[in-house]
Each structure stands twice: as C-alpha cells, then as structure tokens.
N, C-alpha and C positions, 0 to 999 in steps of 0.2 A: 780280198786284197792281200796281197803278201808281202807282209809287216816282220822285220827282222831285228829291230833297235827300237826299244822302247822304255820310258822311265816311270817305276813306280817307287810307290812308299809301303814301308812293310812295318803293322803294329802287331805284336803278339799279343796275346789276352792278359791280362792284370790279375795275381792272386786273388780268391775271396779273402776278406778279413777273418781271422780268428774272434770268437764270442766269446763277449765278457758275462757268465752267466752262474747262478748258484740254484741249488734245488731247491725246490717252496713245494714240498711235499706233506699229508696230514701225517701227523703224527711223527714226523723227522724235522724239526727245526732245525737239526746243522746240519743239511742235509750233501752242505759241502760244494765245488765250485765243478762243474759240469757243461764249460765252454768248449763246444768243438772247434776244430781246423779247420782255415778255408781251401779250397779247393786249387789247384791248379789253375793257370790259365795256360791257353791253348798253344801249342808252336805254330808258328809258320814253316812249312814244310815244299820244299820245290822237287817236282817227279819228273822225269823224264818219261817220257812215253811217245813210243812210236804213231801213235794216233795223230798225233800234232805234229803239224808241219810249218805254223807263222803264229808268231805274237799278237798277232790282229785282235784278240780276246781280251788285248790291255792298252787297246790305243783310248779308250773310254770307262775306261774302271779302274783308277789311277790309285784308289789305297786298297790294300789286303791287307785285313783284320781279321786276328782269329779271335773267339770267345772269352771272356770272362771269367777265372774260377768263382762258385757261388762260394757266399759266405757261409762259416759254420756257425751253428744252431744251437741250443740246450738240450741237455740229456746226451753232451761228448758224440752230437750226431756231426758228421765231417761233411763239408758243403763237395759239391760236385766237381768234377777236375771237367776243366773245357777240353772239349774233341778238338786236335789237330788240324788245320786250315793246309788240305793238302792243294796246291796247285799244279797244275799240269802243265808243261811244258814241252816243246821239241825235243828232240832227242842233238848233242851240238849247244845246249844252251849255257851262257856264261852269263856269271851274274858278277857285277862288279859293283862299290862302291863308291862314295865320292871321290876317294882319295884316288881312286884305280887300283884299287887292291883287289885280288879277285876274291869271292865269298862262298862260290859254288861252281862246278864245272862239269855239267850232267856231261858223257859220254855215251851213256850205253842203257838200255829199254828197262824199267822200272826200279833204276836207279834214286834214289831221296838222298837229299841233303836239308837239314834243319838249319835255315839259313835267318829266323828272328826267334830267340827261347823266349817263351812264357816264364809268367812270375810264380814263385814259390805262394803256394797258400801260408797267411799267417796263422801262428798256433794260438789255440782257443787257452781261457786260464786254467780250465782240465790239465794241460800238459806243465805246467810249471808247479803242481802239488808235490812236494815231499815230506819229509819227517819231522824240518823245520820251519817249512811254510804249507801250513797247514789250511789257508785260505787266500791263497793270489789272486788279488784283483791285477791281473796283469794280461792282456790279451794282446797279440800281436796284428797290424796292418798287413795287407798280402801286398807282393811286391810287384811293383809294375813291369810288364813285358818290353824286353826289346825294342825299338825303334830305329829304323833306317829307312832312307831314300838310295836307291840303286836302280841300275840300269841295267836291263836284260839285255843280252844281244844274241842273235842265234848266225854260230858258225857253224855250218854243214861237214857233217863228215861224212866225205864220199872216198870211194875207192880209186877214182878216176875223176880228176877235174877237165871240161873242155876251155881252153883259154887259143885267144886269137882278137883279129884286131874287126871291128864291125861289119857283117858278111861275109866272116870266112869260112862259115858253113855247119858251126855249131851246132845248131837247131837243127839243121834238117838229117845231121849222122846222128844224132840222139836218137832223133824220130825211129831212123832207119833200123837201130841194133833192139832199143828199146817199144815196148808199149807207150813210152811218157809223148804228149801229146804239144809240144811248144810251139808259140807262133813263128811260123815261119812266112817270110816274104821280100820280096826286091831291095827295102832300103834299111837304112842303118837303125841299130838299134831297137829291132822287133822283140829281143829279148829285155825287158824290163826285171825281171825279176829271176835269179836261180831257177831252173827245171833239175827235175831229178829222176832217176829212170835207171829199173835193174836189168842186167845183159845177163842173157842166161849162155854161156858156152856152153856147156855140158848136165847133166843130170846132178853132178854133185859142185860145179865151180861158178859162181856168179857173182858179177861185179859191179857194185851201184856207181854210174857212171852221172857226173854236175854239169850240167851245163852254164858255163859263168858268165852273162850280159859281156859282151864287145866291149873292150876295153882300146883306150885311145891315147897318144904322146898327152903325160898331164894327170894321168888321173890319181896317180899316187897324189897328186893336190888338191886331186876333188875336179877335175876338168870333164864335163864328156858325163857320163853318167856316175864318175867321182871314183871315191875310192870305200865307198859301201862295200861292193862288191868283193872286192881284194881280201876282204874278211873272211868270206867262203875259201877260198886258197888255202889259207892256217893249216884246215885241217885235211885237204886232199892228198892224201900216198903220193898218186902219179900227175904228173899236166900231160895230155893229149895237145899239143901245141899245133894248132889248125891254121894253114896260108893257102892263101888264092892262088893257085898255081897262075891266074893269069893280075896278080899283083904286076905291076910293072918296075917295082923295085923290090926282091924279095929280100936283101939285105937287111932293108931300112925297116921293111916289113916283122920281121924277126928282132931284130935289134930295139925295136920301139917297146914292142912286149916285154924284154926281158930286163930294157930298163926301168919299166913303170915295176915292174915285180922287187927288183932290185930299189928300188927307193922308197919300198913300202916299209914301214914301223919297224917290223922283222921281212929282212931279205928273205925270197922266197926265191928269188933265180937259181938256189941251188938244187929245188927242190926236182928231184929225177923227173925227167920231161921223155918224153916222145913227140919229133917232131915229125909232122905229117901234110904232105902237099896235099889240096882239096882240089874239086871240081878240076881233073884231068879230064874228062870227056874233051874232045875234039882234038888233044893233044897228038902229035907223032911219035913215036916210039922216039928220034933223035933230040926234039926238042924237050923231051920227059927228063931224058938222061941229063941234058944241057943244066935243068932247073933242080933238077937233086943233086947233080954234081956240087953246084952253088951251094946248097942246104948244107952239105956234107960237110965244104970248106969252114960254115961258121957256127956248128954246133962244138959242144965239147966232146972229146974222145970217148966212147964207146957207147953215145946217143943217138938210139936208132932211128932211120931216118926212110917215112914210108911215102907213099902214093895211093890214094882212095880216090875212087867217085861214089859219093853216095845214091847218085842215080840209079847208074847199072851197078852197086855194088861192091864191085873192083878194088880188091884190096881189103876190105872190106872187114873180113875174115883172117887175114894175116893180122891186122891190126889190132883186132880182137886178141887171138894168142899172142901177141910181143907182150900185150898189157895186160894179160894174167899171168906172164914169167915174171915181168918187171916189178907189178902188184907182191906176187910170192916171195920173191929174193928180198923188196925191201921188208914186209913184215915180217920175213926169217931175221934176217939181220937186226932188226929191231927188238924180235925176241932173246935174240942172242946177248947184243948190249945191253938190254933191260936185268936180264937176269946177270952177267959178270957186273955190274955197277950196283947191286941191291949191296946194302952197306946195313948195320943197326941204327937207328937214328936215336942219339941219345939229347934229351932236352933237359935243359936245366931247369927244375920247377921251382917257380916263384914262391917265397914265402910270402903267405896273404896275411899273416899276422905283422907287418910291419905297417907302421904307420911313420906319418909326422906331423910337428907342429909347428906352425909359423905362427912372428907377432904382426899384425896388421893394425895400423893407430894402438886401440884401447879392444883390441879383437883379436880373439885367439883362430887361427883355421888348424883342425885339424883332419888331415884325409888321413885315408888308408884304404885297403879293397876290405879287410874284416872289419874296423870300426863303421865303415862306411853300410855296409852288409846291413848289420845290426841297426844302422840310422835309418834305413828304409822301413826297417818291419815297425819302428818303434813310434808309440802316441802321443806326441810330443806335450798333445792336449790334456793329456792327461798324468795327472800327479807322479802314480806308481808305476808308471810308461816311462818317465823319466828317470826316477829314482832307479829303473831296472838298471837304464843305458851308462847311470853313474857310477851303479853297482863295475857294469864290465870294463867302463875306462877305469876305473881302480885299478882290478884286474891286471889292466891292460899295461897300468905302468903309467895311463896318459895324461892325468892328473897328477901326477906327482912331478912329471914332466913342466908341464904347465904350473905347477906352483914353486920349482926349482926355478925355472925362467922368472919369474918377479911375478903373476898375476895379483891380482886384485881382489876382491870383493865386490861383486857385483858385475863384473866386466864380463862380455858373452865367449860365448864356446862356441864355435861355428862348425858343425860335420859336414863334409863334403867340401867339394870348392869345382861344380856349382854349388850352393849350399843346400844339404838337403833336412836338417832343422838347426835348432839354436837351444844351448842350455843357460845359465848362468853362472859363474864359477861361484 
C-alpha cells in the first residue's frame, strides 16, 4: 500500500545516571570516591534512502525510541552510550512538527538528519574530586532525551511531473517511455497513488518522470481524490501537462488544472509546464492544427506546445527531448541563482547563562536554559544534590536575586516552569 502522510512520536533514549560510589578495598580505607559516568542515550536519527519508496512501515508503529544510556558503575567504569535509532525513510521525506515547523527535509540518497538528541549521561562523584573536595558525595541524574510527535510526509521529487484532468493519458505515456508498470484502464481515477519511472534518452541523460493521480475542479479542497496529491507537484522541475485531444472543451480543460494548481498552499501554476495534446490517433492533419492552435492561444509565451499518441508513439520522442532542454535550462538557472544569492548567514548566539525570577503567591520560579540544564542532572532527593545546585545559583547571582526581591525563610524555589524540582529558600 502506498502510504505517503503519516504521524509519529519520537523518544530519544535517557542519560544513564552517574554513581555515587567509594572504594572499600583491603588495606586502603580511604580508598576515595570511584563513581563512573552514565552513558549516553541514543538519537533518533532519519536516513533517506533510495530503497524506500512509502511510509507504509509506520502506518502501525507509531512510537520510535531509541536506547537508554546505561548507568555508571564503581572503579570510575562509564555505563554504555545507547547506539542511534537510525530510520529509514524515502528519499522526498519531510518531517514536520506540531506547530508546522519543518525539522528535517531529506532530499538526496543517504542523507541523515538528528531529528530527536538523546540525554547527556550524568557524572559519577569520581568526576567532582579536587583539592578541596576531597570526597563528593555528589553524583549526577542522566538527562532525559527529546520528545516529539511529528508528521512524516513524503513529497516526490521527480524530474518531470504528469499532471491532467482523469483519463488524459498519464498512465499509459509513463508506461510507454518508462519500465514503471501503473494501472491503466477506461475509467476515471485508475491512478490511486503516484507512479514513478526513469526515461533513459541517451547513454548519459535520464529523467525520472511522476506520474500524479487525475486531478479534478476542487481538489486544491480536498474534492475528487483531494489535494494529497498536489504535494508531489512541490518538488517536480517540469509539468508535462496532458489533454484529451478529443476533450470537447479544451479551454475549460486546461483552465480547470491550472487553477486547482494555482489555489494550492504555494501556487504552482507557475511552475514551467509543457503542454501536450494526448490520444491524436484518428485525428486529420486540419483538425490537429485546429486543437493546437486553441492550446497555443491560452498557454503562456514561450510554453511549448506538443501532440503525442502514445499508441503508435508519435511525437513521442519529440517530447521526450523538449523535457531534457526544459529539465537542463531550469537546473542551470537554478544553479546559477543558488550560487549569486549564497550570502554568510550570521546568527546571533544566545546567552544560556541568563536566567529569571518570577514571585508567584509565596513561590519563587526561576527558569533559565543553564540553571534549568543543571536542574535536570541534579538529586533533588538527595542532601549534597541540592547543596551542589545552591552552590551554582550563588554562583549564579540567583539567590541573591531572590533575597533582594523580599524572599522569605522557608518559601520554595521552583526550577523550571514546567517545574522540574523544588528547593527551599
């Protein structure tokens, strides 16, 4: 089944905790604190690969989770970092968020994007010994990985999109140029799903030609088989724009297409077309010219405008070469404008050491990205876990903050907001 839009949920594996650990060796009573590091956990990772061609692999395995880092051990041994939860994906795959933000946008064959991080392992009290703490009972929590719900979609990129209105012959000129095998037959709508099929012109030039399901007045709203479909378009170079030469209004024929195109999310009517009369068989040579002349009058200036039968062939091959010049000229031109608009992109980096504090009743909140950092690693359960995190809002300036502002005695400290623990001032 070919599955093109699907929703999952993506968890990255959770740090191992850091160990709180001391040596109990014979003959070494202070034998000194020897808590390893936890380990890693795993990213979620999305691959493009030509191997895959539909989502169909996640219409029933709705979460992807990767590993766990293990925890670390005694004798400063470091728990295991979790392997990467690589997935595979079509080549065209977008991956979007709740908001519509995009988070990944595989274009091209063994392409990766890290689209959920894993958690930092916490450090063992090994790693907080110095000259003046000479036994840290202080061992860190591993941090929890990523979390999102997003929505794959796969938009085809082809060389050559076929676009026309249901039975104008899509399917069966695929068939004809290409190997690719699509249902063809009498009534409307045989094509259910995108076919895809490479046209070999010559020994070095070849061009993967879409065939797009029959599109009908309406579907930019979802009418007819909707506007799924129109997603594939995005990424097509050229339209091969296909009419029934024995349409009885080729006008309205042409016209209906271009405004379903034109009403889509992003307008695609301008996207370089080749329009093309189908099924001439039986025609006259006077009535041929009669029905291109019409074509001629209502495409735009310098849109070329052909005649095929896919039966006997005819045209055929003309068609073929218009749409590897038209293919060529735009990817030149596209290389062209890519390279004069490369500009340096300069970002303003965030300081992570700012924080703030808000008074909420008899409740302090205070966020930050670095206080906040530290409140994930840290044991809230534990004495010397807290005493650490007091240690850095000192530090940090944020306590003094908070006891400028009137605090209290006794009144809580809230990190995070969602909160993620609680001290007591």
């Amino acid at each position: 089944m070919f599955v093109d839009k699907v929703q999952v949920s993506l968890k990255a594996g959770d740090g191992g905790n850091g160990a709180m650990s001391f040596q109990h060796q014979k003959f070494r009573p202070l034998g000194g604190p020897d808590g390893g590091d936890g380990g890693n956990g795993g990213d979620v990772v999305l691959v493009a690969s030509r191997n895959e061609n539909t989502l169909a692999a996640f219409r029933y395995k709705k979460l992807l989770k990767a590993g766990h880092g293990q925890p670390g051990t005694q004798t400063k041994r470091h728990g295991k970092s979790a392997a990467p939860l690589k997935i595979l994906v079509p080549i065209g795959t977008v991956m979007v968020d709740d908001s519509g933000e995009t988070i990944a946008d595989l274009t091209h064959d063994g392409q990766e994007v890290i689209v959920a991080r894993g958690g930092k392992g916490g450090f063992g009290n090994a790693h907080f010994t110095s000259s003046t703490r000479q036994a840290p009972r202080i061992a860190e929590k591993g941090e929890k990985g990523e979390e999102k719900a997003v929505t794959l979609e796969l938009k085809m990129i082809a060389d050559v999109g076929l676009i026309g209105l249901p039975n104008a012959g899509k399917s069966t000129l695929l068939s004809i140029v290409s190997h690719a095998k699509p249902e063809i037959a009498d009534y409307p709508f045989t094509t259910l799903h995108p076919n895809l099929g490479v046209v070999d012109l010559d020994k070095k030039t070849s061009l993967l030609f879409a065939d797009i399901p029959g599109l009908i007045a309406g579907a930019s709203q979802g009418k007819g088989l909707g506007d799924e479909f129109l997603r594939h378009v995005e990424r097509t170079s050229v339209l091969i724009h296909l009419i029934d030469a024995y349409n009885d209004d080729l006008k309205k024929a042409y016209q209906t297409i271009i405004g379903e195109l034109a009403a889509y999310k992003s307008d695609l009517s301008k996207r370089p077309q080749i329009v093309v009369l189908t099924k001439i068989d039986g025609l006259d040579k006077k009535e041929l010219a009669r029905k291109l002349k019409i074509l001629n009058k209502l495409v735009p200036k310098g849109t070329p405008v052909l005649a095929v039968s896919s039966v006997s062939s005819e045209g055929v091959k003309e068609l073929l070469r218009t749409s590897a010049k038209v293919v060529a000229k735009l990817h030149k031109k596209i290389a062209k404008e890519t390279k004069k608009d490369e500009l340096p992109v300069i970002s303003l980096k965030v300081d992570e050491s700012e924080w703030k504090v808000e008074k909420r009743g008899k409740t302090w909140i205070v966020t930050g990205k670095k206080i906040e950092h530290f409140a994930m690693r840290t044991r809230f359960e534990d004495y010397h876990g807290q005493q650490r995190l007091r240690d850095i809002m000192v530090k940090m300036r944020i306590i003094r903050e908070i006891t400028h502002q009137g605090a209290e005695p006794g009144q809580k400290i809230i990190i995070g907001d969602p909160k993620i623990g609680e001290l007591e001032y």
